[in-house]
TORVO-833734 format. One line per 5 residues: number of its first residue (from 1); for each residue z, y, x of N, C-alpha, C. Coordinates in steps of 0.05 Angstrom, whole numbers, m for minus. Atoms other than C-alpha are relative to their C-alpha. Layout:
<atoms>
NUM> Z Y X Z Y X Z Y X; ... .
</atoms>
This chain:
<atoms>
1> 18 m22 7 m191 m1043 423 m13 10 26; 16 m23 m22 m245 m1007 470 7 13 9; m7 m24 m19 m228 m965 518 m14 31 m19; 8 m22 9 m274 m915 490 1 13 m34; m11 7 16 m259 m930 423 28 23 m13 .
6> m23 m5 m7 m185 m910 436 m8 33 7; m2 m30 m17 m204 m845 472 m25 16 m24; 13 m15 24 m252 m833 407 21 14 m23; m21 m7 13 m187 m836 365 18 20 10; m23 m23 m3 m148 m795 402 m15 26 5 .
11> 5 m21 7 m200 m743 406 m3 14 m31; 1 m5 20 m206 m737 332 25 13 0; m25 m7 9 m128 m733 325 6 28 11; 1 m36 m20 m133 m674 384 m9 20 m16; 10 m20 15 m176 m639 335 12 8 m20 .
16> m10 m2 25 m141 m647 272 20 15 4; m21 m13 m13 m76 m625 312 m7 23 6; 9 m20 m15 m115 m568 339 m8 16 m28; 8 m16 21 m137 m548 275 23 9 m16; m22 m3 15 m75 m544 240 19 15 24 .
21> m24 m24 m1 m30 m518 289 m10 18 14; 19 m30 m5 m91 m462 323 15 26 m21; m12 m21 19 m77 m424 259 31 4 m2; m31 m4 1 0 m432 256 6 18 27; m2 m13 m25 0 m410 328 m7 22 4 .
26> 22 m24 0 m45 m349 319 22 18 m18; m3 m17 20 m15 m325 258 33 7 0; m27 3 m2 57 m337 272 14 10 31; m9 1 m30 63 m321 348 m21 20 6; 22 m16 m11 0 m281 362 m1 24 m20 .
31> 6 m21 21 m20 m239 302 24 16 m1; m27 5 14 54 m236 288 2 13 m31; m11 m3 30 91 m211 216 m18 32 m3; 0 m21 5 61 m160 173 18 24 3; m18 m31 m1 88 m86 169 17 m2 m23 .
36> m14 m12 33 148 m80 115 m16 13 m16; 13 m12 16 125 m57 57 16 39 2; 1 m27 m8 124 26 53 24 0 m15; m21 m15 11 195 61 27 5 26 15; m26 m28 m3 237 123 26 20 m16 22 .
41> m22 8 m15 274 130 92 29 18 m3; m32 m8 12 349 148 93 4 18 17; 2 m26 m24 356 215 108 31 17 m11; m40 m4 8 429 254 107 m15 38 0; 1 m31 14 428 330 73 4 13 26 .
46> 7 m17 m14 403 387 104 5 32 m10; m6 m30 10 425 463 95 m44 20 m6; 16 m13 m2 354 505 68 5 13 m24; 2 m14 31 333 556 17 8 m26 m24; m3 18 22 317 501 m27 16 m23 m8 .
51> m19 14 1 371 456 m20 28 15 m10; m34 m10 5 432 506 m23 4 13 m32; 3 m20 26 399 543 m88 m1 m25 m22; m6 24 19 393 464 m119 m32 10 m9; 17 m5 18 326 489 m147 m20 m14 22 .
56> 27 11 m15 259 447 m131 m25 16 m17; 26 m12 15 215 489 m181 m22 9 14; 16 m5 m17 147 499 m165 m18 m24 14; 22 22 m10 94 465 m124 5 m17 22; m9 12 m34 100 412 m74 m23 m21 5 .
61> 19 12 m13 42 388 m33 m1 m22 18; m2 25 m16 30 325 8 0 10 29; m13 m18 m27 58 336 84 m13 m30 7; 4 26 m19 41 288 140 25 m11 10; m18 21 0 73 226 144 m4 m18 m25 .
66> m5 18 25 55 198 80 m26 m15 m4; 20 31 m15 11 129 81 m2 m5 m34; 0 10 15 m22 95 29 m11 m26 5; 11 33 m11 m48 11 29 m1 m15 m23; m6 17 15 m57 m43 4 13 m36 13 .
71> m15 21 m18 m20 m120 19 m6 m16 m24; 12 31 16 m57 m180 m7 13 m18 24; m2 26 m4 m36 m251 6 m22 m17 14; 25 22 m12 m83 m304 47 10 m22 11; 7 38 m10 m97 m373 69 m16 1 20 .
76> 13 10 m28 m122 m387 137 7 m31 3; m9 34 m7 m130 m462 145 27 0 m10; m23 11 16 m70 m476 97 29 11 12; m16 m13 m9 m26 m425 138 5 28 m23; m5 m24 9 3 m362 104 m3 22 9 .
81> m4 m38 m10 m3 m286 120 m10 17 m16; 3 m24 20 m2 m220 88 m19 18 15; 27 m26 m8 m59 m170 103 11 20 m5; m9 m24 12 m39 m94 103 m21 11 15; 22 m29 m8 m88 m37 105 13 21 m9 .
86> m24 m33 10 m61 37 105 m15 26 4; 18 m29 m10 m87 101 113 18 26 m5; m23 m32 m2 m54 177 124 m15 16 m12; 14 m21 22 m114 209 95 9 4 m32; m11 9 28 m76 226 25 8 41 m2 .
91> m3 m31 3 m80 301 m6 11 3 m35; m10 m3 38 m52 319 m76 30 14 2; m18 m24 4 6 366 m103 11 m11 m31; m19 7 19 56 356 m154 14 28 m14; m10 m33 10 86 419 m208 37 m8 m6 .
96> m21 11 2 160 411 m219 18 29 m13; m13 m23 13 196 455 m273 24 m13 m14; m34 10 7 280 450 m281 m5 m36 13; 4 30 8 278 370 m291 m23 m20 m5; 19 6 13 207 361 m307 m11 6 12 .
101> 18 m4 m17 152 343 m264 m21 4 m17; 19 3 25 101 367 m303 m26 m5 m2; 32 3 m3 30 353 m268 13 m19 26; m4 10 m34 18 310 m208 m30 m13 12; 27 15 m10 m50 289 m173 m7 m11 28 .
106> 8 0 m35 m71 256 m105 m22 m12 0; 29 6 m16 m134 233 m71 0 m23 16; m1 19 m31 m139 171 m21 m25 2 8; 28 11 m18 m194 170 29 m5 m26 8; 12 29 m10 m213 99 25 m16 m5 23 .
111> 12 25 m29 m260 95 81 8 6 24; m14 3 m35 m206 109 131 25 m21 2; m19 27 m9 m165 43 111 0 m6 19; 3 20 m25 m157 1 169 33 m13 m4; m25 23 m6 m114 m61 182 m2 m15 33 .
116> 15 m1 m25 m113 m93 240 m20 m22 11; 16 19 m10 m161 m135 246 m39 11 m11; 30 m9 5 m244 m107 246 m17 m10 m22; 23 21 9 m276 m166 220 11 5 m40; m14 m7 18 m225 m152 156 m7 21 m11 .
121> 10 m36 14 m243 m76 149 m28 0 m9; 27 4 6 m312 m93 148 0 m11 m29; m5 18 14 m298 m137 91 7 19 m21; m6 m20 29 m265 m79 48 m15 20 1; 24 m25 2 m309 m22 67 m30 m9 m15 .
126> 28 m1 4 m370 m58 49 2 m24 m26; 7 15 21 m370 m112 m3 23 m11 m19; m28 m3 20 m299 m107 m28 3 22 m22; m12 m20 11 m283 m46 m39 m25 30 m7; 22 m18 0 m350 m9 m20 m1 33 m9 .
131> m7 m29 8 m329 58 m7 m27 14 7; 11 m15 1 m397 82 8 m12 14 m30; 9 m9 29 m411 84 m72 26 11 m6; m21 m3 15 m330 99 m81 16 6 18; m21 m6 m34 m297 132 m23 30 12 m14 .
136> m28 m11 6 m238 159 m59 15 m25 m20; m22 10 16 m177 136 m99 12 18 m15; m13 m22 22 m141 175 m151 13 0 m20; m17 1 23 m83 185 m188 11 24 m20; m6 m22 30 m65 231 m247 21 m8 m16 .
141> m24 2 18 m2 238 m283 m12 3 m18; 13 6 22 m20 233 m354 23 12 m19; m28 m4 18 53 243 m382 26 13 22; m15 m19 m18 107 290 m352 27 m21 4; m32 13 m12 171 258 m316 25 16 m7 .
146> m32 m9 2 240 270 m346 15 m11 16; m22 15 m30 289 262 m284 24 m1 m21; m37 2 11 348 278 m329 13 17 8; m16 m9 m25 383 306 m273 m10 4 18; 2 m1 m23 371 328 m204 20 m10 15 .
151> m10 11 m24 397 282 m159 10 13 29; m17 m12 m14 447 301 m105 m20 m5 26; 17 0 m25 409 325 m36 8 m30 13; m6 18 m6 399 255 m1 m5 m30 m11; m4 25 25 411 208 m60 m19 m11 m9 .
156> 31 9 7 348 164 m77 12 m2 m22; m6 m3 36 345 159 m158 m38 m19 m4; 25 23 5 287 118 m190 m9 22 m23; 11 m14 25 234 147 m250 m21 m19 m2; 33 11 0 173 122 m286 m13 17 m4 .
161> 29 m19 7 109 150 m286 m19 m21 m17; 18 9 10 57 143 m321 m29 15 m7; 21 m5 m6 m18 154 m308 m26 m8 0; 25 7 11 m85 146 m297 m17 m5 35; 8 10 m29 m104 101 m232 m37 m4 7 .
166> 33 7 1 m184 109 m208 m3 m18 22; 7 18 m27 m205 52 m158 m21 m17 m12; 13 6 11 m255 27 m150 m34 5 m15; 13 m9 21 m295 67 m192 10 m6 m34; m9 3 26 m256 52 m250 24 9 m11 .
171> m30 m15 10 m196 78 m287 17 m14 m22; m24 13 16 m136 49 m315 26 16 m6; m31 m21 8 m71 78 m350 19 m23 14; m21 18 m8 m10 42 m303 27 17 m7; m33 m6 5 64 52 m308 12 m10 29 .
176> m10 13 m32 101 55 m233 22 3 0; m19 m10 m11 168 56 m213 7 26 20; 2 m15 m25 179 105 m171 34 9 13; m29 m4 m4 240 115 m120 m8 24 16; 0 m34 m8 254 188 m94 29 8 11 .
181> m19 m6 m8 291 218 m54 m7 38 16; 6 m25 m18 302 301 m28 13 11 15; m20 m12 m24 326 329 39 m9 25 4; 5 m26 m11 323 403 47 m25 15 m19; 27 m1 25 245 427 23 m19 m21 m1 .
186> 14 37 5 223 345 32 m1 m5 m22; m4 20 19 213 303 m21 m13 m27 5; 14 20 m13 199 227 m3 5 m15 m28; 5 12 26 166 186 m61 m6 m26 5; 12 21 m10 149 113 m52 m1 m20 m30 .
191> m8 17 22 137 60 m108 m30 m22 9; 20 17 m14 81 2 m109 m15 m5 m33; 0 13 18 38 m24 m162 m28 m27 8; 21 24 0 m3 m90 m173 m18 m2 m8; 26 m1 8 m75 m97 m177 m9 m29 m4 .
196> 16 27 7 m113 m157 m209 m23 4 10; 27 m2 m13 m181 m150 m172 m10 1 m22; 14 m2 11 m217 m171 m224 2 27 m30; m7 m17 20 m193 m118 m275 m11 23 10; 11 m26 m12 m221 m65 m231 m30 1 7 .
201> 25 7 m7 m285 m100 m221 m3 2 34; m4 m9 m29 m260 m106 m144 2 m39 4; m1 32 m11 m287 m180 m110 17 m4 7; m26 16 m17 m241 m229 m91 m10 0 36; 7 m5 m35 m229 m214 m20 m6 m22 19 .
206> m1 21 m15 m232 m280 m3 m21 m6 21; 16 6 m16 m281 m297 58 m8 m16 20; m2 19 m21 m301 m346 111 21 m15 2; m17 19 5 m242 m385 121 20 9 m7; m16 m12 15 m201 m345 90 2 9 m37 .
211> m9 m7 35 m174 m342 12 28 13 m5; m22 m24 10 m134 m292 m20 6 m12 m30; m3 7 26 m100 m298 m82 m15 33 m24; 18 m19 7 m130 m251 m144 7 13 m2; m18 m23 6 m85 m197 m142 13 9 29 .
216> m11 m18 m21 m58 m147 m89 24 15 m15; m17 m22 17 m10 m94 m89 m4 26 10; 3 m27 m22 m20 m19 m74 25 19 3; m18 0 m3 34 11 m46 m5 32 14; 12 m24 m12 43 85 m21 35 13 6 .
221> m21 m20 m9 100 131 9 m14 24 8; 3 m26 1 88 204 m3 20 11 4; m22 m23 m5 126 258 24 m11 30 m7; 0 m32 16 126 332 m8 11 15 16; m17 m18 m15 137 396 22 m2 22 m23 .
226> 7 m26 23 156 458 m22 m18 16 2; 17 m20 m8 101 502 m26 15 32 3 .
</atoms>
């Protein structure tokens, strides 16, 4: 075989090699691992009014610290990785009488997502998600929460809700888990639910060399303070 021949073949193979493990290398070593997904952290009882009296009745507003996102799936050159976008912008208030939450509403400011990567945000701000026609998010209880019980200061406990999710520009009735937990006049709420893109009339995110699968998930940790 040719000298040059030979040194044609092995530049092809250089490339092919280069192509396949660039992305493994990037996404695995450089980029590195998404962020856990959001939860309730583990917090140990605290002496307050509202803790020693057992009573949470009343209003409880969104405190800083509490994030909302989303975490789709992708394909880079036949590599894996999870995308997360998040945001702190998040306002809404919850009513809570004996055992029975009986209202609850919040807000997301969509166009302060960010993940980390630019070329990505661009991508949901403008022809994803297009918060200049749809800058908010919004959820509405629909049906009141029977806890049963109040759970011992500390103790996470689980509930469903059930509501009325706007994104988008569109509105859906979902059903979430939700895990909870209260320390003192805290309350830390976290649960997740799954979005089909197309059900919301929200493009597949997929782009340039990148493919997503059709579904996300949105995921949120709220924390409450007594009013």
């Amino acid at each position: 075989m040719n000298a040059w021949k030979r040194w044609l073949i092995a530049g092809i193979a250089a490339v092919a090699v280069g192509a396949t493990a660039g992305p493994y290398v990037y996404i695995h070593f450089i980029e590195g691992k998404a962020p856990p997904p959001l939860t309730i952290a583990t917090t140990s009882p605290t002496t307050s009014t509202a803790s020693a009296s057992g009573s949470v009745d009343g209003s409880w507003s969104v405190a800083s610290g509490s994030v909302v996102g989303y975490r789709v799936k992708e394909i880079l050159f036949g590599q894996s990785n999870e995308a997360v976008g998040r945001t702190s912008s998040v306002t809404g208030s919850a009513t809570v009488n004996g055992t029975t939450v009986q209202s609850a509403s919040f807000t997301v400011d969509m166009t302060t997502v960010a993940s980390d990567k630019s070329r990505r945000d661009g991508q949901f701000q403008g022809r994803i998600m297009d918060t200049a026609s749809f800058p908010t998010a919004t959820f509405k209880l629909t049906q009141p929460i029977q806890l049963g019980s109040l759970p011992a200061e500390g103790v996470t406990s689980t509930a469903s809700a059930v509501g009325d999710l706007t994104l988008h520009g569109t509105t859906k009735q979902v059903t979430v888990t939700l895990r909870g937990s209260r320390t003192g006049d805290t309350i830390q709420v976290s649960g997740s639910i799954p979005i089909v893109f197309a059900d919301w009339g929200i493009p597949n995110p997929s782009f340039g060399p990148v493919s997503t699968d059709d579904n996300g998930t949105l995921e949120f940790l709220l924390k409450l303070h007594h009013a």
